[in-house]
N, C-alpha and C positions, 0 to 999 in steps of 0.2 A: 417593491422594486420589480417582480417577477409580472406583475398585474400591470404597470406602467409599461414596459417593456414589449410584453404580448403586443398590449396599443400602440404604442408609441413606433414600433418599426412600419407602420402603416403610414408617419406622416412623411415630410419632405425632408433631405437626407441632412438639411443645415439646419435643423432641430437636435439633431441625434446629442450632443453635447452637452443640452439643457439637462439633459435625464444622466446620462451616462458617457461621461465622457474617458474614461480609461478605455473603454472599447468603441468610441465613433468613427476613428479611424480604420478600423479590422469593418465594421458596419458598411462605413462607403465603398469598399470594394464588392460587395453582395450583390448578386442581379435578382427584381424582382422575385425570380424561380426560388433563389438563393434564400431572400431574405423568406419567403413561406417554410420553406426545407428546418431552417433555424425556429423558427414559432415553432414549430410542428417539435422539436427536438427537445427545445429548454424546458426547465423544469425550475425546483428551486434550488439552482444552482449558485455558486460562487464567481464572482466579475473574472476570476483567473479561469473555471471551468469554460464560462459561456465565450470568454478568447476564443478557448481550444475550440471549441463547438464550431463556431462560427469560422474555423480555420478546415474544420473538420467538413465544413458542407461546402468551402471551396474547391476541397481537393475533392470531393464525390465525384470522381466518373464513372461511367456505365459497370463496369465490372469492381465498380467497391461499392454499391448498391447493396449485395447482400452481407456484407462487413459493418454494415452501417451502425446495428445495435449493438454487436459487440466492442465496434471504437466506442461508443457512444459508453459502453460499460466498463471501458478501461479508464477512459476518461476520469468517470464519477468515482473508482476507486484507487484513482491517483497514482493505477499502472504506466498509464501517460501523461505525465505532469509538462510538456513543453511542447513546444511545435519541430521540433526536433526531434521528439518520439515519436509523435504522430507520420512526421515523414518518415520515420526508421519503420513504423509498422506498417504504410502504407507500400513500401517497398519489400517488404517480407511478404506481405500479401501477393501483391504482385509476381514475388519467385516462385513461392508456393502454387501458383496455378500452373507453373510450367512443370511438368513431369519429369523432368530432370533434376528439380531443386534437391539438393540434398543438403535435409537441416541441421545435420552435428557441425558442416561450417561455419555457425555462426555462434556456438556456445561460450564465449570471452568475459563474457561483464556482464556487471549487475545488470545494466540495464537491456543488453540483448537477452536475458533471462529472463527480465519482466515479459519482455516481446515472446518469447517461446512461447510462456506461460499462456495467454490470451490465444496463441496460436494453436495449444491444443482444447482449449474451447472453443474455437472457429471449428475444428476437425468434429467433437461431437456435437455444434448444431450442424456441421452442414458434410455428412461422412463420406467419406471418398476422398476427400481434399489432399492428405499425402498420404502415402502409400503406406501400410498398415508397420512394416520394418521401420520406417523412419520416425513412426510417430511412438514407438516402442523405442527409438532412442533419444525421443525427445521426455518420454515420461521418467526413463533412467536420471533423468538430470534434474526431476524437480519433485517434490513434496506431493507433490498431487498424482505423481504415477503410486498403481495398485500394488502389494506386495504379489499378485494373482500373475499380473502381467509378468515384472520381473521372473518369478519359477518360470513361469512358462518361457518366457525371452532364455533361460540359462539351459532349461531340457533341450528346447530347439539346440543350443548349443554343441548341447552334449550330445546329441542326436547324429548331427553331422559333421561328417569328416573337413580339415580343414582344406579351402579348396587351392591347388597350386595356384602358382603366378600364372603359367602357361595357360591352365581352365579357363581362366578369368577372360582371355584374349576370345574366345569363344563365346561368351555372353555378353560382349559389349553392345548397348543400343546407345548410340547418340540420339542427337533432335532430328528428325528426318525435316530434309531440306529437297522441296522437288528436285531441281538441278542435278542433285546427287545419282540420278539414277541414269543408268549407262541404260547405249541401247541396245536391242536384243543380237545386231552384229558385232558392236563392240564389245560385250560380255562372253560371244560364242568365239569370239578372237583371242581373246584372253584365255578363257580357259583352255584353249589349244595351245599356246602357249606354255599355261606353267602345270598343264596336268590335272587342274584340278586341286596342286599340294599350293598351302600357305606360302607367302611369300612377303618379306620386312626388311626393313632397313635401320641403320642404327646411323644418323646424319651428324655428326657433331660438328661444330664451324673450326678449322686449324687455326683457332686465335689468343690460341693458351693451351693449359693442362687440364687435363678432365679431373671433374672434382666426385666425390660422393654422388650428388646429386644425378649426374650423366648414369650412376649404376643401375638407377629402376629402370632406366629407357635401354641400359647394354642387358642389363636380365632379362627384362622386358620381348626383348628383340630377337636376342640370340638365343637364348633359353628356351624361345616358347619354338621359333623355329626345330630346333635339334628335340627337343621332345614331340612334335611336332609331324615331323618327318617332311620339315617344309624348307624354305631356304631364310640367309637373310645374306643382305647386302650391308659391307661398309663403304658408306659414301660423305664423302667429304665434301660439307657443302662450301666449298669456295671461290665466293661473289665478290668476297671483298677483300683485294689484294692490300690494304693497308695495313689490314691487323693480323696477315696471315705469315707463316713460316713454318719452315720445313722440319725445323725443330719442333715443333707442336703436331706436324704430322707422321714425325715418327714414336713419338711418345703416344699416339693417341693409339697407334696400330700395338704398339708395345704393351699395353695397357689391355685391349682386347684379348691379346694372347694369354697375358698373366692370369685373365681369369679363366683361363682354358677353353677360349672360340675360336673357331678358323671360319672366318666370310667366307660364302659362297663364292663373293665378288668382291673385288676393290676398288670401287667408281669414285668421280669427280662430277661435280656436277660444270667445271669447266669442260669435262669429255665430251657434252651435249650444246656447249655451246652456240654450232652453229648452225643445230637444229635451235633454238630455243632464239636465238637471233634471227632466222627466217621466221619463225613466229609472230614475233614481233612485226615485220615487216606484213605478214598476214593481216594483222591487226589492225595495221594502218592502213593498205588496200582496203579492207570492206568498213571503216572508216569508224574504226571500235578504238584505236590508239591516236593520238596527235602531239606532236611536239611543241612544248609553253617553257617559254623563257621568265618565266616568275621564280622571287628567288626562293630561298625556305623560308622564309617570317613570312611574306605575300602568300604564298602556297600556303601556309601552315593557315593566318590567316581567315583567308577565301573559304578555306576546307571546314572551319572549325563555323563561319557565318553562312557557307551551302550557298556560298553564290560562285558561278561557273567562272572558269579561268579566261583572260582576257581572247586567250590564245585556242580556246575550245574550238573554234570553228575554222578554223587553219585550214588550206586548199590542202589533199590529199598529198599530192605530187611534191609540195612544199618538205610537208612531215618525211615523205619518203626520202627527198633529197639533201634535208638536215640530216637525218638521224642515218643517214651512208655516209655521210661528211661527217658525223663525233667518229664513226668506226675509224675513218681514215686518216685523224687525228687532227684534223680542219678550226678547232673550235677549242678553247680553252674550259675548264673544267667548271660546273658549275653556271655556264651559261645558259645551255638545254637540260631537257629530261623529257623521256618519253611516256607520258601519262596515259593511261586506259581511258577511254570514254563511256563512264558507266551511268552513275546517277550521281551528281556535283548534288544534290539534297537526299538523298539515302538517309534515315534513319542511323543504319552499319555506317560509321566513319570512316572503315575502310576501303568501303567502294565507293566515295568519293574520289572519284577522278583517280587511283593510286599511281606514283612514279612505277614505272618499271623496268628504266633502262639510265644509266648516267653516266658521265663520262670520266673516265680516271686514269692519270699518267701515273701508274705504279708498278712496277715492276713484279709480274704473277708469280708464284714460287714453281709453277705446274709449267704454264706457259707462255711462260716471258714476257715478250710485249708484243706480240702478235695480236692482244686485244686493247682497242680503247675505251670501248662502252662496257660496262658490266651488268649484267640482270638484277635488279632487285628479288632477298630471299622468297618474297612472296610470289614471284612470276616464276622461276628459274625453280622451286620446290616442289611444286604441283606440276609442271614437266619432267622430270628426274623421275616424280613418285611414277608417274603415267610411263614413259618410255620404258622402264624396269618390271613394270608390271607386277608393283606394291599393291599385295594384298589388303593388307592393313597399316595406313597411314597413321602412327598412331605420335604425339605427342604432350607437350604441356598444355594447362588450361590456357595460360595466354593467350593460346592459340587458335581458342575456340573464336572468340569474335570472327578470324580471316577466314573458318570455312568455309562459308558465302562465294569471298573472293576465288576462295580454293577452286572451287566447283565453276563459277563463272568464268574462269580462265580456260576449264577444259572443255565445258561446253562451247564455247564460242570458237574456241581451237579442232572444234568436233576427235578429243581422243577421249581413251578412256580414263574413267573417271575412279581411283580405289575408295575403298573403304575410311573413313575418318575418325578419328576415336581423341576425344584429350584427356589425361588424367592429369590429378592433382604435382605439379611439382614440388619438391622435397625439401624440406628444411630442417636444419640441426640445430639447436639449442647451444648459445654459447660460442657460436662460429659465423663464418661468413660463404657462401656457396654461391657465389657471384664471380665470373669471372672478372669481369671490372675492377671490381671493388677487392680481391685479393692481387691484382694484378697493382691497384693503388697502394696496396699495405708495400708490397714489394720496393716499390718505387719508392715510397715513403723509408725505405727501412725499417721497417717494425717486425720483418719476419727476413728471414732467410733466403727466398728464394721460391720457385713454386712448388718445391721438396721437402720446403720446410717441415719438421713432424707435428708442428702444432697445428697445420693447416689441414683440413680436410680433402686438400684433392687427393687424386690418387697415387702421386710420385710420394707423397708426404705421408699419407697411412702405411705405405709399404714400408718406408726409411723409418717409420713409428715401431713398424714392429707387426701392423697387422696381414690378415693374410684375406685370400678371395673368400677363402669357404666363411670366415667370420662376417665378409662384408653380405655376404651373398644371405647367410643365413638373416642378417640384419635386414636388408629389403625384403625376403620375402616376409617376416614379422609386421612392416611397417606396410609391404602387399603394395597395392594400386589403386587408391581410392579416389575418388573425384568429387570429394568434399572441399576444395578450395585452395589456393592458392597459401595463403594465412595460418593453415597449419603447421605445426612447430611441434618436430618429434624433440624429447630427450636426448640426451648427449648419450647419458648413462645406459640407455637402451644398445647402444651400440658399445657401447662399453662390456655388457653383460654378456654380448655374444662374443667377440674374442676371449673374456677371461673365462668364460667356460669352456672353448676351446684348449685355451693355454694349462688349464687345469688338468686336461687329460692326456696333453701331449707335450708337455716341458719336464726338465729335471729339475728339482729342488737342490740349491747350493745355498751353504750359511754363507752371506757376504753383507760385509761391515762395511754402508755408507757413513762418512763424516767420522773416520776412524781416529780414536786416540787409545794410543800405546799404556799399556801399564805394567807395572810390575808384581807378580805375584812371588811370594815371598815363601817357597817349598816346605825348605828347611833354612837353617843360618847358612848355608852352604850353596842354594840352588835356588838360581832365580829364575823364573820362566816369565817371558814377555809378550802379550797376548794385546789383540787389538778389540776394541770391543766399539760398539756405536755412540757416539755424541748424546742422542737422546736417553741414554739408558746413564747417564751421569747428571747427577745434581747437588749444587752443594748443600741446601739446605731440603730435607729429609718434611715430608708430610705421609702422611698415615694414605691417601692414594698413590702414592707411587713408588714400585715394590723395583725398581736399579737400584745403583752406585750412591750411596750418599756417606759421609764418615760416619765412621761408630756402628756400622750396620753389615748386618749379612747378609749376602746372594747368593745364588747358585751360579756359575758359568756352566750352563748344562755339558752334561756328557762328561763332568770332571769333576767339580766338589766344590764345595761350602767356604765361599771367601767370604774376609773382612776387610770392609775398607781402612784402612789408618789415616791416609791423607790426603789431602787434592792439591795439585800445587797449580798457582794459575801465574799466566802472564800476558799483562795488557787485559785484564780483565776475561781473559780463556783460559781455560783448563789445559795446560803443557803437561801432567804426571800427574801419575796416580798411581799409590804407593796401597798394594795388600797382601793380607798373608791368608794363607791356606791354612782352613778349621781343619775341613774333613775331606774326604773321598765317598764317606759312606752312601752309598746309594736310599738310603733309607733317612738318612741326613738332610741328603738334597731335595727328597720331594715333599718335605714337610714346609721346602719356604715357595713364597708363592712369583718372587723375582726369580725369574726363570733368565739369563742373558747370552746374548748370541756375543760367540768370540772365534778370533782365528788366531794360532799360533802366528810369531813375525815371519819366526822362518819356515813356513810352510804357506804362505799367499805372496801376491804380488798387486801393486798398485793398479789400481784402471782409473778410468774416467765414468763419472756418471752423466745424464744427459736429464735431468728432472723434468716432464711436462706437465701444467694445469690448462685449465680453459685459457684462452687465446683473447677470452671476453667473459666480465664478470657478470652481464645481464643476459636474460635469457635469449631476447632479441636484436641483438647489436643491426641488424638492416634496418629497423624503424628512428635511428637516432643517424641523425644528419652529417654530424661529422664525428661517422664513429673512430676515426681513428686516433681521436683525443681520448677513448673509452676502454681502448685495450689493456689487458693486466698487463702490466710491467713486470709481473711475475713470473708471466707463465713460464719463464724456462730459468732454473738452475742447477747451478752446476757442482757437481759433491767430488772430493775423493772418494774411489771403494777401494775395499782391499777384497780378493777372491780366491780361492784356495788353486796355488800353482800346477796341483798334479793333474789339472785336467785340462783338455783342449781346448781352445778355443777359435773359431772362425768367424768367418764373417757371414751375419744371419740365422748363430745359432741363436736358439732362447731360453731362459731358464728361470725360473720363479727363484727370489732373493725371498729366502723367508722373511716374514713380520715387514715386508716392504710392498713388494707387487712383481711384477714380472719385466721382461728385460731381452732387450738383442746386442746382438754383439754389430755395432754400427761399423766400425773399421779399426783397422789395427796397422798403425802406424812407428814403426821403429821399435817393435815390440809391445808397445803401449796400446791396451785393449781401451776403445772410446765402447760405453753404453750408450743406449738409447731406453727412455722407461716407456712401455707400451701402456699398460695399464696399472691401478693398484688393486691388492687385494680388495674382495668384499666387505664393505662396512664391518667391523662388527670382529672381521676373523684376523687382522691385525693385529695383533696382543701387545698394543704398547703399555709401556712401563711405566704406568701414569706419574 
């Protein structure tokens, strides 16, 4: 076969059949170069390897040349079984040559682990290829790293101090993009300016409530400033009056404070408006913007096939005279838009012609109807950063594609240009961090409100029960890394930092969720009536679980040695429970190993409890479509507690429920104290009554 083959690609291509027809179609796409590259390659191979191969020397261009043998070797040992790997590896290859890749983002699946694997064989034929840190965490994850490496990866460890959020702001390199670089008057303007000291902003859009997620970028920002001795700006980027409200921009200022920040500044990016509108008209004089009337499918389109808008070449004076007419409200919405004129075939999609200006009858929360045309975020953000004189324009990875645009806007506007940084945005296990998409839960009814406590934003952590310094100490754990979009911290990690907080700073109260009454039997004379927990009752008795069952004895700590007599139910529940008292003897009690939490009747009072679980039983609910057929239907119940009377209670204090978890007092209405559960104790230190 291998011997026919060699020959046979030398004859004429409606031959190929005769010999090999599983692969004469993969064959006829081969250009002569192509078909010598494949000789040169085969071996004695299998009809499924010599696919690959023959797939393998289509995709060969000039920079996967020196990859060639080790595709070639992945191939033969069935690390690349499809043409689907091959394009996942040849696209790994591809990141890896850029100096920014960072490869713990792709660690998921078996078969991205194949792909690692091959990748730090690429690293020792050809070294240099990532950078010595990355390929030490690329060998952490696979059979083939040294146990030599590892000590030495853990010494460095232990070597160096952990570094703050704030430090990190100082060692940021992006991709250096010419454009980026200011001139030598624009640079000596600025630092006259701001001194020389840092300077950030913390942008959030007024279209919701800030969730978790918004905390790396408020730590971020405002933290590294005050440590810093630099400023930071709160600026409201609001472009788009439909989704905004004044209720979201008092929550969002409310939320800054909570976590102990005072802005420098509290700008809009509506305040620069009609700087950023003469802009625009800038743009269209030296003949860099023009106004096209295509709709969004046409637009979208055009953009996505890199052919020019019909409207591209529009007389100047035109552009100028439409886009004064959307200001002046001339023109119904959706007609125009004022497009950049950059490259309509750019490789970057977003400098494909981008909208920058459209028209909208909405009513502004800031300023009224004084505007018709609104900036798009990408025009209107990189003037804001620029007029403020943002040191460090720092946000998500999304964002990396538009620094291109970023930069080409302020170049051609001739201001100054800051600094640009993205890091990875943040994602919780078990939840939702979108404002969209929790704004649909709402809408839908599945949660409460945007304070819900199941929800992660930050009205909702707080009415949970959590505090700044727990969230706070939580980012800086999870830090800033810019390993990808795709990564998905634990729930439970945040979990771990409030209840180690609450541990050193809450009081412990015995209090009985799911309480039923019983009667303990003193003497024939004296009956005392005690509440004890649901869980700690059962009626039939096994050798693990040391409660309430008839014919057996407990401890009610702190007091003595009962016996159960009888359980009375009703409706298939437990209504009474009838025991009498052995002993008191302290020496009695800790021989049994049902240890039970109880509160006299007449010494507690009823509350409310508020039970919380995940929100979502997969770890990932954004990759499932219509997650909100996926939500627990659990996650919130609701318990009677009983609580011991003689103590106060307000609203916001917190208190560890033994053998349950911890707790706030949510509100108190008509006397009735309503719970909220913040967290549960630590696996393990729970002592249920099996």
């Amino acid at each position: 076969m291998q011997y026919l083959l060699r020959h046979f690609i030398r004859i004429p291509h409606y031959h190929y059949s005769q010999f090999t027809p599983s692969i004469a179609s993969t064959l006829k796409n081969l250009s002569p170069s192509q078909l010598t590259q494949f000789n040169q390659l085969i071996s004695n191979d299998d009809e499924k390897k010599l696919k690959l191969i023959a797939y393998l020397v289509q995709k060969l261009k000039p920079g996967l040349i020196p990859y060639k043998q080790i595709l070639l070797q992945q191939i033969r040992n069935n690390s690349i079984e499809s043409n689907q790997d091959l394009e996942y590896a040849i696209k790994l290859i591809q990141k890896i040559q850029n100096p920014e890749f960072y490869l713990n983002e792709y660690i998921n699946t078996i078969q991205e682990k194949r792909i690692h694997s091959f990748i730090i064989q690429i690293n020792q034929k050809y070294p240099g290829l990532c950078s010595n840190e990355q390929l030490i965490k690329i060998k952490e994850q696979f059979p083939e790293c040294t146990q030599e490496m590892i000590i030495k990866l853990n010494q460095n460890k232990q070597n160096q101090s952990k570094q703050q959020i704030y430090q990190k702001i100082q060692t940021f390199t992006p991709r250096d993009i010419p454009e980026q670089h200011n001139l030598p008057e624009q640079l000596e303007k600025h630092k006259c300016i701001t001194q020389g000291k840092i300077v950030l902003r913390f942008p959030p859009e007024p279209n919701g409530y800030l969730h978790l997620g918004h905390v790396r970028s408020i730590r971020l920002n405002f933290y590294s400033a005050e440590q810093l001795n630099g400023y930071c700006y709160l600026r409201y980027d609001d472009t788009n009056p439909a989704n905004e409200k004044q209720i979201y921009i008092d929550e969002i200022e409310h939320n800054v404070k909570w976590f102990g920040h005072k802005p420098t500044h509290i700008t809009y990016a509506s305040d620069y408006f009609p700087f950023i509108f003469d802009c625009a008209i800038k743009l269209i004089k030296d003949n860099k913007a023009f106004i096209c009337e295509q709709n969004r499918d046409e637009m979208k389109e055009y953009r996505r096939n890199k052919q020019p808008s019909p409207y591209r070449d529009r007389n100047i004076d035109e552009s100028l005279r439409i886009f004064n007419e959307m200001q002046e409200g001339k023109h119904p919405e959706s007609k125009y838009t004022l497009r950049l004129k950059i490259d309509y075939q750019h490789a970057n999609p977003t400098l494909r012609d981008p909208v920058i200006y459209r028209v909208l009858y909405t009513q502004h929360p800031k300023s009224g109807d004084k505007w018709k045309v609104y900036p798009m975020y990408d025009f209107a953000h990189c003037i804001c950063d620029s007029l403020e004189n943002i040191t460090h324009s720092l946000c998500t990875l999304e964002f990396e594609i538009r620094r291109e645009l970023y930069y080409w806007i302020l170049t051609n506007l001739n201001l100054y240009k800051p600094f640009v940084y993205e890091f990875s945005r943040l994602n919780v296990s078990n939840n939702m961090l979108s404002k969209r998409k929790i704004g649909k839960m709402i809408e839908m009814g599945i949660v409460n409100g945007w304070d819900d406590p199941r929800l992660l934003t930050l009205a909702g952590l707080r009415k949970r029960g959590y505090t700044p310094q727990a969230i706070n100490e939580f980012i800086d754990q999870v830090s800033v890394p810019r390993g990808g979009n795709e990564q998905i911290i634990s729930i439970k990690l945040l979990e771990n930092c409030i209840r180690k907080e609450l541990e050193k700073t809450v009081p412990k109260i015995m209090a009985i969720l799911n309480p039923i009454l019983i009667d303990v039997e003193i003497d024939k004379n004296t009956i005392k009536q005690v509440y004890v927990q649901q869980d700690d009752v059962k009626l039939v008795s096994n050798p693990d679980f040391y409660g309430l069952t008839p014919n057996k004895q407990v401890c009610l700590r702190f007091f003595g040695v009962i016996l159960c007599e009888d359980i009375i139910l009703e409706y298939d529940k437990v209504k009474y429970i009838k025991v009498k008292l052995i002993s008191t003897d302290i020496n009695e009690r800790k021989k049994l190993q049902g240890q039970i939490n109880w509160l006299d009747k007449n010494d507690c009072i009823t509350g409310t409890v508020n039970e919380y679980s995940y929100l979502f039983d997969t770890e990932n609910p954004a990759e499932i479509q219509e997650f909100w057929n996926n939500f627990n239907k659990n996650s919130l119940q609701i318990y009677d507690v009983k609580v011991p009377k003689q103590l106060e209670y307000k609203v916001g204090d917190r208190f560890q429920f033994e053998r349950n978890g911890f707790y706030i007092v949510d509100s108190i209405k008509d006397g009735h104290i309503y719970f909220n559960k913040i967290v549960g104790l630590v696996e393990g230190e729970k002592k249920n009554l099996k």
